[in-house]
C-alpha positions as a printed NumPy array, in Angstrom:
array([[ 105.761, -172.402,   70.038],
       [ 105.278, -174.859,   72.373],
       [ 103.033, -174.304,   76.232],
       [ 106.491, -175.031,   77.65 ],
       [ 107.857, -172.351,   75.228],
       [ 105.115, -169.868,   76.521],
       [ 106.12 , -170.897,   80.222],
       [ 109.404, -169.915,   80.224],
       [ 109.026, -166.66 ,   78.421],
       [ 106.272, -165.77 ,   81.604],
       [ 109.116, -166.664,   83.883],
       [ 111.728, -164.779,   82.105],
       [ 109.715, -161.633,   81.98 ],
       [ 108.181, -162.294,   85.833],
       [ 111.782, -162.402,   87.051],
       [ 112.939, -159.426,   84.604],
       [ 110.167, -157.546,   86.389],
       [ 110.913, -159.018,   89.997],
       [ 114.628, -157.555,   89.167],
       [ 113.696, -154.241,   87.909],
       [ 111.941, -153.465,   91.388],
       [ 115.314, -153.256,   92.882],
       [ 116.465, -150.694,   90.533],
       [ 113.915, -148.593,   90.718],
       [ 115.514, -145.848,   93.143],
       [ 113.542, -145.47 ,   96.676],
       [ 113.878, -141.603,   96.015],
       [ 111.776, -142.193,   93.393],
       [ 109.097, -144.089,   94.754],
       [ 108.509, -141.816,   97.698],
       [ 107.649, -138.992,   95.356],
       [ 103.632, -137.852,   95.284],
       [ 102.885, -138.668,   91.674],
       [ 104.452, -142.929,   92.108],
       [ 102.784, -143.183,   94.871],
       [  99.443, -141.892,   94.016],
       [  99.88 , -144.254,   90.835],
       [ 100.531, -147.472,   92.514],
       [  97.912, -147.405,   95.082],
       [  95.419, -146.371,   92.308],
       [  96.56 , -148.969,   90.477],
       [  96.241, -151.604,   93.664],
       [  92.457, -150.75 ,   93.956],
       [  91.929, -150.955,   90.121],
       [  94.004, -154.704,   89.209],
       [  91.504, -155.682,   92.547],
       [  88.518, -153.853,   91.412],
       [  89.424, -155.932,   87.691],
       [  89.829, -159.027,   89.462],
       [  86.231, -158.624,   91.642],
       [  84.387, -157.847,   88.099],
       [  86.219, -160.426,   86.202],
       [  85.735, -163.737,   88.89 ],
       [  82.096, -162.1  ,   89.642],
       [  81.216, -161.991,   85.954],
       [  83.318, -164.074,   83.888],
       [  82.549, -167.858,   82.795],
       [  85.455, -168.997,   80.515],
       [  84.669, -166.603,   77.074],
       [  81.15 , -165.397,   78.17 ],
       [  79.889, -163.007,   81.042],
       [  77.113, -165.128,   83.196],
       [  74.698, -162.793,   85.927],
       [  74.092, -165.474,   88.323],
       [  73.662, -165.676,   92.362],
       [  77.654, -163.828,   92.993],
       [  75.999, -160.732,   91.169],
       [  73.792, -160.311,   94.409],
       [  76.042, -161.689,   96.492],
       [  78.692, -159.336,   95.803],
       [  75.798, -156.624,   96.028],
       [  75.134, -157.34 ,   99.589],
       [  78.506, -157.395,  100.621],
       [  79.4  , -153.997,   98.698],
       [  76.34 , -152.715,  101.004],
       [  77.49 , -154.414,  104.054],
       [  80.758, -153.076,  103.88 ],
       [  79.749, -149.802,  103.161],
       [  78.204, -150.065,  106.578],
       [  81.201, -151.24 ,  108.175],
       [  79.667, -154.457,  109.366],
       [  83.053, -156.831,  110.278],
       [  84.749, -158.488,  107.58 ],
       [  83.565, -161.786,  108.681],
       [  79.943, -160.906,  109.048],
       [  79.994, -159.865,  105.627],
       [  81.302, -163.056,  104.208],
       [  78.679, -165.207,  106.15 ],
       [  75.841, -163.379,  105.095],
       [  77.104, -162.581,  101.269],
       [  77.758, -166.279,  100.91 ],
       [  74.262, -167.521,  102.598],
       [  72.604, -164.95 ,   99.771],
       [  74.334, -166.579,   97.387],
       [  73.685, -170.13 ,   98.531],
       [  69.784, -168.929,   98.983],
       [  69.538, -167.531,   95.458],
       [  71.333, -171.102,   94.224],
       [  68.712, -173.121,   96.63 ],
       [  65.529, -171.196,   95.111],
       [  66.848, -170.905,   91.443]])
């Protein structure tokens, strides 16, 4: 099997997902128990995602300056300090810890 091979099977089964949405009754989707499901599993493919860029380094997991960085802005936005404050001073730790390491 071939990357091209590969390819077109992920587009095949995107699309046959894409498709499947619009079966999916919208009775169905405004019941309690779907919709509890797909936010919790909104916050939890994001929560993956903010472990796996913050951690991951190809095969191995690396603890370098986005550990903190991250840390801080967890903090921060626990506080409620505005989105873009949080970025500024989550990247500067990160750019510190770089500088000093």
């Amino acid at each position: 099997m071939t990357t091209w091979h590969v390819i077109l099977i992920a587009t095949a089964a995107t699309l046959a997902l894409k498709l499947g949405g619009y079966v999916v009754p919208a009775g169905f989707l405004e019941r309690e128990r779907p919709a509890r499901i797909a936010d919790l599993l909104t916050v939890a493919l994001l929560a993956a995602l903010i472990v796996v860029q913050t951690l991951g380094a190809g095969q191995a997991i690396v603890l370098d300056a986005r550990v903190p960085a991250v840390i801080v802005a967890a903090a921060l936005y626990a506080l409620r300090v505005p989105f873009v404050v949080v970025v500024v001073v989550a990247a500067a730790v990160a750019a510190g810890i770089r500088a000093f390491t």
